[in-house]
DRENDO-1510 file (C-alpha; in Angstrom, 1 decimal, always signed):
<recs>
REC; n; res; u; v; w
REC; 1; UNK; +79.2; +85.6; +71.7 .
REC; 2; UNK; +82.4; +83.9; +71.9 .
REC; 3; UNK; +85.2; +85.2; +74.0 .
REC; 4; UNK; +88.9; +84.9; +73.6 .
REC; 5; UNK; +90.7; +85.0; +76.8 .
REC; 6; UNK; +94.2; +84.2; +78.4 .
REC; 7; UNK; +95.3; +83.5; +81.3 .
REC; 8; UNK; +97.8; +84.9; +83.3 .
REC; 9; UNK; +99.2; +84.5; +87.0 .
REC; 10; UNK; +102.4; +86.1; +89.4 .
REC; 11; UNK; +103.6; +83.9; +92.0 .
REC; 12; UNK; +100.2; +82.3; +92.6 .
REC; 13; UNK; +97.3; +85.1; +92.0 .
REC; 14; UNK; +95.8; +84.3; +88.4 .
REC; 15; UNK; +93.8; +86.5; +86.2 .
REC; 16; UNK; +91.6; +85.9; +82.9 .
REC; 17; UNK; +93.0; +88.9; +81.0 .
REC; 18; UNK; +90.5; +89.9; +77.9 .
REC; 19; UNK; +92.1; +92.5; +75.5 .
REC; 20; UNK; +88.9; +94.8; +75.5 .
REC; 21; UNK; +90.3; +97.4; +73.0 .
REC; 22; UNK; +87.6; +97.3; +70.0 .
REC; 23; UNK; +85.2; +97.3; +73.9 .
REC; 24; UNK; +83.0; +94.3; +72.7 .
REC; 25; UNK; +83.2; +92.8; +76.9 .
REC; 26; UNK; +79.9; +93.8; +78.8 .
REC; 27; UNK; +81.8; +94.4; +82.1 .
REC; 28; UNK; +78.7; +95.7; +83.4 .
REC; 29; UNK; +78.0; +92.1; +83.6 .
REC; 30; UNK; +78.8; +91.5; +87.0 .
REC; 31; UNK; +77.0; +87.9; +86.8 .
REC; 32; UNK; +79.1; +86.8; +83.6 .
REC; 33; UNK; +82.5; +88.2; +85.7 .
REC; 34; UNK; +81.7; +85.9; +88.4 .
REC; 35; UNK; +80.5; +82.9; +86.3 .
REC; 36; UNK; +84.2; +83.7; +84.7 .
REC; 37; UNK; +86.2; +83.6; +87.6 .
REC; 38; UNK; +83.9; +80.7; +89.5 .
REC; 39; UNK; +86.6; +77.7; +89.8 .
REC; 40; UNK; +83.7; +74.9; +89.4 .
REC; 41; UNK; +81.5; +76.5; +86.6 .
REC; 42; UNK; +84.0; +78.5; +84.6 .
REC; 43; UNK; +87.3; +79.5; +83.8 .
REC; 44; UNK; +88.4; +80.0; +87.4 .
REC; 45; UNK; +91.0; +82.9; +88.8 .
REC; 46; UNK; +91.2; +85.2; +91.3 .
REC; 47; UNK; +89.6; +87.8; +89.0 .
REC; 48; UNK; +89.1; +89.9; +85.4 .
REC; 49; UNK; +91.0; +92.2; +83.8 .
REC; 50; UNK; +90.4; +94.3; +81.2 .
REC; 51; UNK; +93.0; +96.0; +78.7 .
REC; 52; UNK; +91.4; +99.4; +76.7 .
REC; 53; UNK; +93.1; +102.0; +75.2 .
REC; 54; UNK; +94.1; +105.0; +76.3 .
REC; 55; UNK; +94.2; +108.9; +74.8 .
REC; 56; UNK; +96.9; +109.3; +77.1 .
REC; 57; UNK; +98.5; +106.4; +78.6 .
REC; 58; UNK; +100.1; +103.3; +76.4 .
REC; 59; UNK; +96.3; +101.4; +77.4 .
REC; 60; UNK; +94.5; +101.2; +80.6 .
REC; 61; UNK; +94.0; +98.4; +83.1 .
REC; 62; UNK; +90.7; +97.6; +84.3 .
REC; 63; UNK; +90.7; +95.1; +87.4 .
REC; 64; UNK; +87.5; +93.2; +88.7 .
REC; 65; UNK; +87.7; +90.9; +91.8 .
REC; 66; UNK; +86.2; +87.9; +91.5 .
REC; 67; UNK; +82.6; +89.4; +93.3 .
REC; 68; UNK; +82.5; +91.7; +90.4 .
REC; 69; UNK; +83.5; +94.5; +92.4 .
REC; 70; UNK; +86.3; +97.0; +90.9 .
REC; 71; UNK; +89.6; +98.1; +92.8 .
REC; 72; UNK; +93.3; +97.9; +92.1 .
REC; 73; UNK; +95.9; +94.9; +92.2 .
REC; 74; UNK; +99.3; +94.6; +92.0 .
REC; 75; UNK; +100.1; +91.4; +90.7 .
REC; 76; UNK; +97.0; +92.0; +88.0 .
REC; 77; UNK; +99.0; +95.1; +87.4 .
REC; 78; UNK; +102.1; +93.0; +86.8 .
REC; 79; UNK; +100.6; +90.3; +84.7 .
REC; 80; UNK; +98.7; +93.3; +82.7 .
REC; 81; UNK; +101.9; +94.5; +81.7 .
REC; 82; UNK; +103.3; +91.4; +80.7 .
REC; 83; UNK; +99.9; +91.0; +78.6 .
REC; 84; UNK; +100.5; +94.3; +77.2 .
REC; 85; UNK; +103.8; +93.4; +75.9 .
REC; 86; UNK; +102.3; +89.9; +74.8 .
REC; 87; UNK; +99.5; +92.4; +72.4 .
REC; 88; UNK; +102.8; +94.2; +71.5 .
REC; 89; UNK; +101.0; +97.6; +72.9 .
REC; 90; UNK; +104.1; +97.7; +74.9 .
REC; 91; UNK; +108.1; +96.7; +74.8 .
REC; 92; UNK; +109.8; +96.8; +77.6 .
REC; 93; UNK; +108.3; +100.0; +79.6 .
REC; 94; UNK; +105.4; +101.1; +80.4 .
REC; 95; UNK; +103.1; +104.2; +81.5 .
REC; 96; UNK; +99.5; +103.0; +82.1 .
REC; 97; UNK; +96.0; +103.9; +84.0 .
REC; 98; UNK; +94.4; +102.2; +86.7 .
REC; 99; UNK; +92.0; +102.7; +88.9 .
REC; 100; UNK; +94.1; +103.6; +91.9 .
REC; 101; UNK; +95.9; +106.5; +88.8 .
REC; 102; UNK; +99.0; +106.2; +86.7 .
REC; 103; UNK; +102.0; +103.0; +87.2 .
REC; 104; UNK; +104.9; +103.0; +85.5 .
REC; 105; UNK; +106.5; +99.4; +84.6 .
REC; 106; UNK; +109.1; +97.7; +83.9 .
REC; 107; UNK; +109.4; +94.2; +82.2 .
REC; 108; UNK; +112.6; +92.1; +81.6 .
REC; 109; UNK; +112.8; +88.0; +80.9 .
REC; 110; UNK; +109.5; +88.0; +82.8 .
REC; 111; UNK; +109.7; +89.7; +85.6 .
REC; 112; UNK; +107.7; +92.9; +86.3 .
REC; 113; UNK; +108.9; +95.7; +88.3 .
REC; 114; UNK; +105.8; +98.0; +89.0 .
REC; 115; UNK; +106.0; +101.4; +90.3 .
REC; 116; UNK; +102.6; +101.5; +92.6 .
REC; 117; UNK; +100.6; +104.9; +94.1 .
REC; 118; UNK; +102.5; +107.0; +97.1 .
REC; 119; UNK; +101.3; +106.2; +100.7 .
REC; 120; UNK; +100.3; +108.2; +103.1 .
REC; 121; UNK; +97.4; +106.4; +104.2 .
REC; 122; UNK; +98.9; +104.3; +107.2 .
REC; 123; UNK; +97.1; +104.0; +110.4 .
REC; 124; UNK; +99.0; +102.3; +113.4 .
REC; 125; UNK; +96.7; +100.2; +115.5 .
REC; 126; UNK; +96.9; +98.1; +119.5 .
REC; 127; UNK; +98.0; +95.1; +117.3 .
REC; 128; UNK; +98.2; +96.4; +113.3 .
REC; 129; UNK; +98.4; +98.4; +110.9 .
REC; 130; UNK; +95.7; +99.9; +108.5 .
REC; 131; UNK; +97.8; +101.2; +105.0 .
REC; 132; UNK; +96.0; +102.1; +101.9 .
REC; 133; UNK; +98.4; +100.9; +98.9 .
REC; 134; UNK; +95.3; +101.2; +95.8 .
REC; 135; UNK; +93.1; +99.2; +98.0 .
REC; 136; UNK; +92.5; +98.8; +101.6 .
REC; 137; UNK; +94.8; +96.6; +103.6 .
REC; 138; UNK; +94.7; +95.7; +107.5 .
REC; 139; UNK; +98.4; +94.4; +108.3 .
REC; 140; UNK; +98.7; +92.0; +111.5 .
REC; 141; UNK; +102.1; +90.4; +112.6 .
REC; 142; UNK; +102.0; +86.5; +114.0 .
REC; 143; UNK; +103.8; +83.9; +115.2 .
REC; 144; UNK; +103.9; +80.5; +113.6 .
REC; 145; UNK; +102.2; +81.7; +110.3 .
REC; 146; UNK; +101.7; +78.3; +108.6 .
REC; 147; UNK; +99.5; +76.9; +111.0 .
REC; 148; UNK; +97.5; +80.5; +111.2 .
REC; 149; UNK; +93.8; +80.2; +111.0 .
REC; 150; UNK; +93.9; +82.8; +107.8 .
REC; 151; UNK; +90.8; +82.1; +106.5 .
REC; 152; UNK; +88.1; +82.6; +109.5 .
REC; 153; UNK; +90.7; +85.1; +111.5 .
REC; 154; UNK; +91.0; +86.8; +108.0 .
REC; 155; UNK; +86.9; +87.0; +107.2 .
REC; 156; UNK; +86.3; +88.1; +110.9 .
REC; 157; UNK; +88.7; +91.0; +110.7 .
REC; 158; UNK; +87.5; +92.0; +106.9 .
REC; 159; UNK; +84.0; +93.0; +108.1 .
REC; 160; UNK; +85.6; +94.6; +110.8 .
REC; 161; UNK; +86.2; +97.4; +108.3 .
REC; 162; UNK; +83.4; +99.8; +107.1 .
REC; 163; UNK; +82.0; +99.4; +103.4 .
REC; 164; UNK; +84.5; +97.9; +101.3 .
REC; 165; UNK; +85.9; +96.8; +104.0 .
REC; 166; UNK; +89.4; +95.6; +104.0 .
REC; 167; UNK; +91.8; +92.6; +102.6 .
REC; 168; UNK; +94.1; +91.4; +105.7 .
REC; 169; UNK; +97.6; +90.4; +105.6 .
REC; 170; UNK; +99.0; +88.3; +108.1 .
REC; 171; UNK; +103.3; +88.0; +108.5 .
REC; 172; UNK; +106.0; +86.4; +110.3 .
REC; 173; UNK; +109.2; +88.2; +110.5 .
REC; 174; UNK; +112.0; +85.8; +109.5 .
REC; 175; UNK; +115.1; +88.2; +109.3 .
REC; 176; UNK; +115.6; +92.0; +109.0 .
REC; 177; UNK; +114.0; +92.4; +105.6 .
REC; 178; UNK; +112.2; +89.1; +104.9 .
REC; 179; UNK; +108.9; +89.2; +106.1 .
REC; 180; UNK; +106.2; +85.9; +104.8 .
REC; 181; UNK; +102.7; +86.8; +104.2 .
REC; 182; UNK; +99.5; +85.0; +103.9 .
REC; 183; UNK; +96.8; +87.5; +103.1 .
REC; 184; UNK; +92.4; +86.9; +103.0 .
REC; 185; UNK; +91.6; +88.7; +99.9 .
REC; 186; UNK; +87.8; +91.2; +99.8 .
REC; 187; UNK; +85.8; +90.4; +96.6 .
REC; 188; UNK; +87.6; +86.8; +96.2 .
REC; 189; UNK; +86.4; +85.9; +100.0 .
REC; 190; UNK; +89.0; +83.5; +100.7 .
REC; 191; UNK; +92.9; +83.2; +101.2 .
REC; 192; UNK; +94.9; +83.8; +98.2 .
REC; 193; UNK; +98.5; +82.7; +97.0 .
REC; 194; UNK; +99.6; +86.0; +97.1 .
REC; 195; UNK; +98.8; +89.7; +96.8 .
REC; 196; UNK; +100.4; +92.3; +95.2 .
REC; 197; UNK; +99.1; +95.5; +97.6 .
REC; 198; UNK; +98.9; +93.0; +100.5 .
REC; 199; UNK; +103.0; +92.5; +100.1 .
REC; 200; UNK; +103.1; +95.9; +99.5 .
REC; 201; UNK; +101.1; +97.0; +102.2 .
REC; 202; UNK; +103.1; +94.6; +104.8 .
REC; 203; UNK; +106.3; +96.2; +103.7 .
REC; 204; UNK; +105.3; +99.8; +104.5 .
REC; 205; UNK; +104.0; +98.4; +107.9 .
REC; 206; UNK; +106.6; +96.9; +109.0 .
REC; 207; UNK; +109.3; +100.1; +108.2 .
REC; 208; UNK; +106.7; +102.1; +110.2 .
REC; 209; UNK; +107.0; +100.5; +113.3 .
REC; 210; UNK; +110.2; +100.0; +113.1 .
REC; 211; UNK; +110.2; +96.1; +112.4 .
REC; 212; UNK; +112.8; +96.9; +109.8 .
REC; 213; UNK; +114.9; +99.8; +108.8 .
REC; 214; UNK; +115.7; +98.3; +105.4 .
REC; 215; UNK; +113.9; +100.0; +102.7 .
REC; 216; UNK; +114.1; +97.1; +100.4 .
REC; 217; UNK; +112.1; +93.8; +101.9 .
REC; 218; UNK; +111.5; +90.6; +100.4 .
REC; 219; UNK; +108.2; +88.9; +100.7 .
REC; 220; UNK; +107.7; +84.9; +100.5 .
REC; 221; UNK; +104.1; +84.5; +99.9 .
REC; 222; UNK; +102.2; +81.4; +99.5 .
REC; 223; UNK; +102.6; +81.2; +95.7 .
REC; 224; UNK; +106.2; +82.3; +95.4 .
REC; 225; UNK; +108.6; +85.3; +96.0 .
REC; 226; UNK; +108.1; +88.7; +95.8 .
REC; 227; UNK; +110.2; +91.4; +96.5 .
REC; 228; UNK; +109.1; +95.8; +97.1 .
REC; 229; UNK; +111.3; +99.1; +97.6 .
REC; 230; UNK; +110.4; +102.5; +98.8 .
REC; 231; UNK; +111.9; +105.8; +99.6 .
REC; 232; UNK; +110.1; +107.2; +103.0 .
REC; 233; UNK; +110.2; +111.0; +103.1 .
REC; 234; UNK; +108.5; +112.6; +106.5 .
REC; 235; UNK; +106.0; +109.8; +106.6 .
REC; 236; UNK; +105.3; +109.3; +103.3 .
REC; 237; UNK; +106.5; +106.7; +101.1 .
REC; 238; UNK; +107.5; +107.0; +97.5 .
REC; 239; UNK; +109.0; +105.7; +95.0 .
REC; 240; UNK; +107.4; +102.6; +95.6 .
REC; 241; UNK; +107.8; +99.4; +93.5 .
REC; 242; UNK; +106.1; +96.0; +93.4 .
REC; 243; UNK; +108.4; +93.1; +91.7 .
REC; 244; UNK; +108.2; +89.7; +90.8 .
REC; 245; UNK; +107.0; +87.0; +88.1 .
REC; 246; UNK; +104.2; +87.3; +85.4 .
REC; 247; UNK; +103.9; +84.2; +84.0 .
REC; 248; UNK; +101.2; +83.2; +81.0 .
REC; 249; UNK; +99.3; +80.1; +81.9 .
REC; 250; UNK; +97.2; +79.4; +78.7 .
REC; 251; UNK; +94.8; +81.1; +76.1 .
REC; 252; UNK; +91.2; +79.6; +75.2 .
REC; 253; UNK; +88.0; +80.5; +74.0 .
REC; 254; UNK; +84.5; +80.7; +75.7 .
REC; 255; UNK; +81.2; +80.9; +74.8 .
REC; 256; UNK; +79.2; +84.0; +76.9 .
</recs>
């Protein structure tokens, strides 16, 4: 079988987006998803998503990490809606399923604005902060973050977590709403140029503890800029939005 797929990345986290409408990809496949994503053997990204339709949204977003293993991402959220518009499924807005539930979007000269799930989830810890924004995320402030040990302090703390464990984001305040984040990402098993719910998930943490009172932060990750917004309302935040690049890297075919 031959496969027609593009590639897609925002600020750093890159995808292999498949338009899966007419449902010809075997994504029970979990070997071929991997083989996909491997950096050495095949195409190479961060992971697989899938673009269906839907009876009820405008299509329906269907992420895979890079182990095969299925959750939500943000900035595979963003680049899905910039492939959506690409498929002309889309124009400029957007109302779509996930697996975390519905995300409305937003997509102007490139950039995506992506409304993400309410959370409520947000445990305070001796030195972090658990917060579930569509996937699990342990939050952990440090000094001197470019010289951080990310990937073993990152792997040690992930299978801290019970089964799926959790992706961990570590930041260094630099003003009173710019935080920088390096995150370890589960089901890629390594340090990422940036993460979507990771950036998400450090901006919620940070206005919980009271690092910041601003409720719009802006997030330099590894791979470029990011930017999220809330609304907090008796401990729970809504209203939340993810924004930042979606950039299309190249399109090519593959033989499965």
């Amino acid at each position: 079988m031959n496969l027609e797929f593009y590639k897609y990345q925002g600020t750093g986290n890159d995808f292999i987006m498949i338009d899966n409408r007419s449902k010809k990809f075997p994504k029970k496949n979990i070997a071929l998803i991997t083989k996909l994503c491997n950096r050495n053997f095949g195409i190479g990204a961060d992971g697989v998503i899938l673009v269906e339709n839907d009876s009820t949204f405008d299509f329906k977003m269907i992420y895979f990490n890079a182990d095969g293993s299925q959750t939500f991402c943000g900035n595979g959220g963003r680049c899905t809606v910039a492939f959506a518009k690409y498929l002309e499924i889309i124009n400029t807005e957007t109302n779509f399923i996930a697996f975390d539930g519905k995300h409305l979007a937003t997509i102007q000269n490139g950039i995506v604005s992506l409304k993400m799930i309410d959370v409520d989830c947000i445990e305070i810890k001796n030195n972090a902060v658990y917060a579930y924004t569509g996937t699990q995320h342990h939050v952990e402030l440090v000094d001197d973050l470019k010289n951080f040990p990310v990937l073993e302090k990152g792997r040690e703390i992930r299978y801290s977590y019970n089964e799926p464990g959790s992706n961990v984001n570590f930041t260094e305040q630099i003003n009173d709403s710019t935080f920088r984040v390096r995150t370890y990402e589960k089901g890629v098993e390594n340090e990422t140029l940036a993460c979507g719910t990771g950036v998400t998930a450090v901006a919620i943490a940070m206005h919980k503890t009271g690092k910041t009172k601003n409720n719009s932060i802006s997030l330099p990750v590894e791979g470029g800029n990011l930017e999220v917004s809330f609304i907090e309302e008796n401990g729970i935040y809504k209203n939340v939005f993810l924004k930042g690049p979606a950039t299309f890297v190249f399109r090519g075919n593959i033989k499965i």
